[in-house]
C-alpha positions in Angstrom: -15.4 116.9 99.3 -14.1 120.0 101.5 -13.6 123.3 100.3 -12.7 126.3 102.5 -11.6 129.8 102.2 -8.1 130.9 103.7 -6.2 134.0 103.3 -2.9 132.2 104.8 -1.0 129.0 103.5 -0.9 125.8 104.6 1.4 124.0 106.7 0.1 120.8 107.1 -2.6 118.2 106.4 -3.3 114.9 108.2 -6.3 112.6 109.6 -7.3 112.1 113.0 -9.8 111.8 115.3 -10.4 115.6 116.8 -14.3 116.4 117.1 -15.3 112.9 117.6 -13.4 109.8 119.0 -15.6 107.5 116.3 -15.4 109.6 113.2 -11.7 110.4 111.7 -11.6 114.1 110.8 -9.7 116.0 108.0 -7.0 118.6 109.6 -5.8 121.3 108.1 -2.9 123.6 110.0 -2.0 127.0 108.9 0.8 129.0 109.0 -0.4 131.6 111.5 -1.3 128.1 113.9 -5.2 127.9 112.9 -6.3 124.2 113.2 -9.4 123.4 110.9 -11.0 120.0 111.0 -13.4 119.1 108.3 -16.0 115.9 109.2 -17.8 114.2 106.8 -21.7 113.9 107.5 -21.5 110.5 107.6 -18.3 110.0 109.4 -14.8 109.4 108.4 -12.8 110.7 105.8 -14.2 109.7 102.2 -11.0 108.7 100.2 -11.5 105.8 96.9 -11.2 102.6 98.1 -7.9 100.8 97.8 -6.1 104.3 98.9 -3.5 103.8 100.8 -2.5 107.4 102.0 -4.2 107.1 105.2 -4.2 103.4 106.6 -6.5 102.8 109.6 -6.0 99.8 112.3 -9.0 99.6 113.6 -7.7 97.2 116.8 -5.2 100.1 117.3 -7.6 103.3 117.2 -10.8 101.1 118.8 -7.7 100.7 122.1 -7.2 104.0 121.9 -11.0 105.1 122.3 -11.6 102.6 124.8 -8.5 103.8 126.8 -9.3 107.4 126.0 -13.2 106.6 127.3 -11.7 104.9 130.6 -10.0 107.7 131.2 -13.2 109.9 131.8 -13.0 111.2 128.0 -16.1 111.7 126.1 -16.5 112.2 122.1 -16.3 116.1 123.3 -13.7 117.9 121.3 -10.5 117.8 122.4 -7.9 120.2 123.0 -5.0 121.2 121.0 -2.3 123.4 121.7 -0.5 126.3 119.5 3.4 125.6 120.2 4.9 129.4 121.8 7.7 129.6 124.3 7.8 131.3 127.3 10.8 132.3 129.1 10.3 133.3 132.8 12.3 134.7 135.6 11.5 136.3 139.2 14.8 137.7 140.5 15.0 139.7 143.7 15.7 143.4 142.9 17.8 145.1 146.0 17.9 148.1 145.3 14.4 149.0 144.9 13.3 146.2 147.6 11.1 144.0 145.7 10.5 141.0 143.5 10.7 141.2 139.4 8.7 138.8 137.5 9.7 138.6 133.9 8.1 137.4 130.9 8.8 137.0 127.3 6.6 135.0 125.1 7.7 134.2 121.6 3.9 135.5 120.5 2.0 138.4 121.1 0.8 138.1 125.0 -3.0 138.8 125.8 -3.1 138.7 129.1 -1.5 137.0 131.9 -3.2 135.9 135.4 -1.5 135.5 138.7 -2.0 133.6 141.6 -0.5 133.0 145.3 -0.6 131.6 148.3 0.5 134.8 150.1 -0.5 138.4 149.8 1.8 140.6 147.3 1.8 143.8 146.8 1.9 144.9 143.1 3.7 147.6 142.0 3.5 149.7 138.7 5.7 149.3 136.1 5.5 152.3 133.4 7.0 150.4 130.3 4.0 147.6 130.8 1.5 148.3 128.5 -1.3 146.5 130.2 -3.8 147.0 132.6 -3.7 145.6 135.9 -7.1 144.3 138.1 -7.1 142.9 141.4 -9.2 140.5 142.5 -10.3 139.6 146.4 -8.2 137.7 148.1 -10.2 134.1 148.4 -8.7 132.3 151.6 -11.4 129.9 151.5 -9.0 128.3 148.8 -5.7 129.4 149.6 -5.5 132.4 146.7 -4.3 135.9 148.9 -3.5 137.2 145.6 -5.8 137.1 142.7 -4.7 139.5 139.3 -5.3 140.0 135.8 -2.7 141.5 133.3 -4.5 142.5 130.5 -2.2 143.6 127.4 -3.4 146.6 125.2 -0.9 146.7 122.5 0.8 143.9 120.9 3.8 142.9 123.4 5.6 139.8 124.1 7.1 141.2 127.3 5.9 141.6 130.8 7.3 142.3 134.1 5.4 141.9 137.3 7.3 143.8 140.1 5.4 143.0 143.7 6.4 143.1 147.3 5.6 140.1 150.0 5.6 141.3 153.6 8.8 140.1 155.1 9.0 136.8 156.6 6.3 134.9 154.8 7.1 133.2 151.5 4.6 130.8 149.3 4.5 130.1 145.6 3.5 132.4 142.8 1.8 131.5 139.6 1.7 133.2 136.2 -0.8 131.8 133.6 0.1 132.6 130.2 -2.6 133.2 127.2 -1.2 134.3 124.3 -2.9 136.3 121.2 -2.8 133.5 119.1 -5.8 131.1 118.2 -6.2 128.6 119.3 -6.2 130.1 123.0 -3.3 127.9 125.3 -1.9 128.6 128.2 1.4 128.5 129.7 1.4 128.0 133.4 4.6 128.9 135.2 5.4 128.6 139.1 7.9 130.2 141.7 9.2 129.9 145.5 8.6 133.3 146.7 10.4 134.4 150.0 
């Protein structure tokens, strides 16, 4: 038996394996996106015998496993992801002579990291309400451009506006991490130049 406290409603229970890839767990998904698994102490999920609400094939989820161990998986937890969408787009901007990336998350944004293969000048952007830091560029590994956009308020929108030295071009990154738990990430790529 299970019992937990939530302040939110429930969207959704089901069985799987989460925390082990030998013991079926009890998953619970909440409206705000929270995942909670609940594992018995001495594995699987204790339902009366003869249920039939959760029907295991052992051949089936003992493939799985044995796939899932060949793989280089372990019976470490494994990852879920909160849905969000992200739409992105870097545009050239004439007029003031530099690139625009923009974002808009369908969640709050926490902070978003970028990373290229050529060095960018970023510029400030006064409606962003986030803080920018730089990071050295590491050319050992091909990153010129290392930078953290960390959000202060609670905004689904950021624009990036940098400037590339003319005549070199290379790919730019954005990695997304919303303020939702669990923490994903959105990863997001442009030609630049």
């Amino acid at each position: 038996v299970f019992s937990a406290r939530l302040v939110e409603s429930i969207n959704t229970i089901d069985g799987g394996y989460v925390t082990s890839s030998v013991q079926p767990d009890l998953l619970v998904h909440t409206f705000t996106g929270k995942v909670l698994t609940f594992s018995p102490p001495g594995g699987g999920l204790l339902l009366p015998e003869g249920d039939k609400r959760l029907h295991v094939n052992t051949s089936e989820d003992e493939a799985r496993r044995l796939a899932f161990a060949e793989r280089g998986g372990s019976g470490a937890h494994l990852a879920l992801s909160a849905p969000f969408t992200l739409q992105d787009v870097c545009r050239l901007e004439p007029e003031e002579a530099c690139y625009v990336l923009q974002l808009e998350s369908s969640v709050p944004i926490f902070t978003v990291a970028i990373q290229a293969d050529l060095s960018l000048q970023l510029l400030d952007v006064p409606s962003n309400v986030a803080i920018l830091s730089n990071s050295p560029p590491d050319e050992a590994n091909g990153n010129l451009t290392l930078a953290t956009y960390r959000c202060q308020d609670a905004t689904s929108r950021l624009h990036v506006k940098f400037k590339v030295q003319e005549g070199t071009s290379g790919v730019l990154q954005a990695f997304v991490i919303p303020s939702i738990t669990p923490k994903t990430c959105v990863a997001v790529s442009h030609k630049v130049g």
